[in-house]
DRENFIDO-898103 format. One record per residue (C-alpha): x, y, z. Coordinates in steps of 0.05 Angstrom, whole numbers, padded with zeros to 5 digits, always signed. Example, Ala and Ser with C-alpha at 12.3 -4.5 7.8 and 13.67 -1.06 7.14 Angstrom:
+00246-00090+00156 +00273-00021+00143 
This chain:
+00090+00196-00305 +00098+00119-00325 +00084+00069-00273 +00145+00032-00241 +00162-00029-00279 +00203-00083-00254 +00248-00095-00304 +00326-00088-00301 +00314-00096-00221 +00279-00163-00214 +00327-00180-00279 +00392-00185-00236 +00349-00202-00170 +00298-00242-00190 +00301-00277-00248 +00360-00323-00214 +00372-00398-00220 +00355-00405-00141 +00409-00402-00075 +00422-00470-00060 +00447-00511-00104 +00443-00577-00064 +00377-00585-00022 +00405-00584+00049 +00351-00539+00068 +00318-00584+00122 +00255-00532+00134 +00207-00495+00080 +00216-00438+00132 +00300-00434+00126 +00287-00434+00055 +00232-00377+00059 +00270-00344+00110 +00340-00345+00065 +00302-00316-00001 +00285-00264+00038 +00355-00241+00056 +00378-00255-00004 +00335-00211-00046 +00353-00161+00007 +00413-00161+00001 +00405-00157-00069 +00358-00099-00071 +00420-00069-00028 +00471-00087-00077 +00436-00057-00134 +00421+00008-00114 +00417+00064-00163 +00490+00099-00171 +00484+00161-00146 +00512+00223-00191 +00553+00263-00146 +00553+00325-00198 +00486+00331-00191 +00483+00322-00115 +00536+00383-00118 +00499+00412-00162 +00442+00424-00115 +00487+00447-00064 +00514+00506-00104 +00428+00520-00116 +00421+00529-00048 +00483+00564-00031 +00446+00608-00095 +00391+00619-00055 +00420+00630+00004 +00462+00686-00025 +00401+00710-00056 +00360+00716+00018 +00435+00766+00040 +00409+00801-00023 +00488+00777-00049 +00465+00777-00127 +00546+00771-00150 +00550+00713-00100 +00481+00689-00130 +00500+00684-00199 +00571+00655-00186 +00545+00601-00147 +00486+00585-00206 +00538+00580-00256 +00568+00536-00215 +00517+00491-00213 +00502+00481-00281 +00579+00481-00286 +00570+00414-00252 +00516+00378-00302 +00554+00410-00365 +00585+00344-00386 +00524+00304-00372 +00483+00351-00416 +00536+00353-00462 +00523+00275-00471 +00493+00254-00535 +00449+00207-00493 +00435+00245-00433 +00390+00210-00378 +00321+00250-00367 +00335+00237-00289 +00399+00239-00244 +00396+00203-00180 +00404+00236-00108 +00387+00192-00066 +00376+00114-00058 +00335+00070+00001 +00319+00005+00002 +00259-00012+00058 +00228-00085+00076 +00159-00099+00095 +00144-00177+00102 +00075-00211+00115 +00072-00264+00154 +00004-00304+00143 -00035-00340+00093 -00084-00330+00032 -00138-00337+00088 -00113-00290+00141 -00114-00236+00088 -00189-00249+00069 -00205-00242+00148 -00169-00175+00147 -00195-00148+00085 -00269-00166+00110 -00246-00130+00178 -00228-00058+00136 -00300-00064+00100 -00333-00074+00159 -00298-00012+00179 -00305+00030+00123 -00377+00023+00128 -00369+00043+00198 -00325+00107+00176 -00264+00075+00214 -00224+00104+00159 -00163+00107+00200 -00161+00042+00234 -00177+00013+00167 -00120+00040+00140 -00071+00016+00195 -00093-00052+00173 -00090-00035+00098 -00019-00018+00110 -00007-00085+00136 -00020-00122+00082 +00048-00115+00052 +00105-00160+00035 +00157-00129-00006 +00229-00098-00009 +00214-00037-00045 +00272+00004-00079 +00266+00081-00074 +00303+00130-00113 +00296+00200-00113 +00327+00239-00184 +00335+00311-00205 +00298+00314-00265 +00350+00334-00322 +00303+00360-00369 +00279+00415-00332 +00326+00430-00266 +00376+00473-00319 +00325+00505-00349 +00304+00529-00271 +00374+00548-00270 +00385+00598-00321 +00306+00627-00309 +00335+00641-00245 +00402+00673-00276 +00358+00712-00320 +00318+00743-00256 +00372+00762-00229 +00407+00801-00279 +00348+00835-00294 +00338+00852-00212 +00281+00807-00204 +00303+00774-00139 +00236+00754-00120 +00222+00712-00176 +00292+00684-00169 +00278+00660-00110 +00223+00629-00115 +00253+00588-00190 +00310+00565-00145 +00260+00548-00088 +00213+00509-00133 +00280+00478-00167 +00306+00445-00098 +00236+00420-00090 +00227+00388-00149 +00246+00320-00156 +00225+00245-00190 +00215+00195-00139 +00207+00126-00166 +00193+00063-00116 +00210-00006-00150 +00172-00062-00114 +00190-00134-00103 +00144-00176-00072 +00162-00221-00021 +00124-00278-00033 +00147-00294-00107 +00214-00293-00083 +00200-00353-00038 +00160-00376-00087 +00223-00392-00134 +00273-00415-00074 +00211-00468-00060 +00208-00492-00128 +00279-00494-00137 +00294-00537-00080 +00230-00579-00092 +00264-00590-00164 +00333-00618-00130 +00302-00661-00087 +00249-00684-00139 +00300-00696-00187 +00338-00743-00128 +00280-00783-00124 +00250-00756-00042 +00188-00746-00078 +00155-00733-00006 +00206-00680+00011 +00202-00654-00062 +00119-00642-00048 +00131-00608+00008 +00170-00553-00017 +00122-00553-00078 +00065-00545-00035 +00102-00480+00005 +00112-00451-00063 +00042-00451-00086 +00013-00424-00011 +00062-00362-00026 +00034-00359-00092 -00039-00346-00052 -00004-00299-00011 +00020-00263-00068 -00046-00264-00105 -00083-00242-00041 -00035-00185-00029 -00054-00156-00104 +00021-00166-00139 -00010-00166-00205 +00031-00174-00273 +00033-00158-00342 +00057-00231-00358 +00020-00271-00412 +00025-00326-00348 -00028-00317-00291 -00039-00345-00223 -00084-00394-00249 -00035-00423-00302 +00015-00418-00251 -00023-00459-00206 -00037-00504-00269 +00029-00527-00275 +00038-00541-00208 -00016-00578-00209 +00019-00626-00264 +00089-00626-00237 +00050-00650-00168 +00017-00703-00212 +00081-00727-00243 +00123-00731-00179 +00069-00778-00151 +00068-00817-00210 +00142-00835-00250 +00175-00781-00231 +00189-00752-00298 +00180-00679-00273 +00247-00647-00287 +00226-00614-00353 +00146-00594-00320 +00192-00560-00269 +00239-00517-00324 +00167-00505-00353 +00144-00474-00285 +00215-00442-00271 +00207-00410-00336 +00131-00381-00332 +00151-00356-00257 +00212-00325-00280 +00166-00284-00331 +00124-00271-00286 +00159-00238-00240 +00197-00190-00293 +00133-00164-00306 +00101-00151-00234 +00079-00075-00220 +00066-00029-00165 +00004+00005-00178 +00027+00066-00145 +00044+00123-00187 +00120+00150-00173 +00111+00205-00133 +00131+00277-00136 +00165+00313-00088 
């Protein structure tokens, strides 16, 4: 299975041109604390459609089975047909999708420390690995999260009909065992995919973008500031292991900060270093990854 790219997610949530659009954010925390619901809300709002024919689908599979366990083998079939009855037009499709989705969460799990409070932790779980304190090392492994992750579970289209009609075929020829166990394995077996948006580079952006506005209305101090937030949830970020498949790195990240904090000290001239940083982040971000395989149910 591919790993979870965030790509047509963080498009629509992420890759935005910021939530305020005058800078009457009077704390780095408001600001932190507003990306946050924002790009929950989002993550809410953007949750996978969920394809009711399959969903009935998989009820007429278990009513199968179920009629199958009453040794019913008319009631069996009927109800199989049924469900394939229900995916005919999306197989029909010339483009069918490989997966239909079922079901849809959306969870939140935000940090709140800095680059150095994750170093203390991490060298608190070695300490305890090398004591065998597997368990309590993994409480605090579990911590270390800051993310609104999107999960979706699918029925996977290429191979849920083909369970079907297997199935069918058992029956007719009075193999009920078999059946049932093809429609068993068939209501067990489905994609789950968990799309991952970390926390930090969302605050990251809202900093930046209000650290632009004020910049660009001359309160260099305040401008600095926010500047300064942006690049601590950076660390955070980094710390936490959101890696990306982005040409731009931390480090060049940090590079241009580096410049547009030079250039707001000095004449001010940082409006276009600041679409250059918008623009690297923004990259960025569209090509963060969760590590994690999707799993299998």
């Amino acid at each position: 299975m591919k790993k979870m790219i965030l790509s047509s997610v963080l498009a629509s949530l992420l890759l935005t041109t910021g939530l305020y659009a005058k800078s009457d954010i009077k704390t780095v925390k408001e600001v932190s604390n507003n990306a946050v619901v924002k790009g929950n809300q989002d993550a809410l709002a953007s949750q996978k459609h969920l394809i009711q024919e399959a969903i009935n689908s998989l009820e007429f599979t278990a009513k199968a089975l179920q009629d199958l366990n009453k040794n019913d083998k008319k009631a069996a079939q009927a109800n199989i047909e049924k469900a394939l009855g229900k995916l005919e037009v999306i197989l029909s499709a010339k483009n069918a999708p490989k997966l239909l989705p079922i079901d849809s969460a959306v969870t939140m799990k935000e940090y709140i420390g800095t680059k150095e409070d994750i170093k203390k932790t991490v060298d608190v779980v070695k300490d305890l690995l090398d004591d065998n304190k597997v368990q309590v090392a993994r409480e605090l492994l579990n911590s270390l999260q800051s993310e609104i992750d999107i999960t979706v579970v699918s029925l996977p289209l290429i191979t849920y009909p083909d369970a079907l009609k297997l199935a069918a075929k058992y029956i007719h020829e009075d193999k009920i065992t078999e059946a049932k166990h093809v429609l068993a394995l068939a209501l067990n077996t489905f994609d789950t995919t968990v799309e991952v948006i970390p926390l930090p580079l969302l605050k990251a952006t809202e900093l930046i973008n209000v650290s632009a506005n004020l910049s660009k209305n001359g309160k260099k101090e305040e401008a600095l500031k926010y500047l300064n937030a942006a690049e601590d949830e950076l660390d955070v970020a980094e710390a936490l292991g959101y890696v990306s498949h982005s040409d731009t790195t931390y480090k060049a990240l940090h590079a241009t900060i580096k410049h547009v904090r030079k250039e707001i000290k000095g004449k001010n001239k940082a409006e276009k270093l600041f679409d250059e940083l918008k623009a690297k982040l923004k990259d960025f971000k569209a090509k963060v990854f969760s590590e994690e395989q999707p799993k299998k149910n």
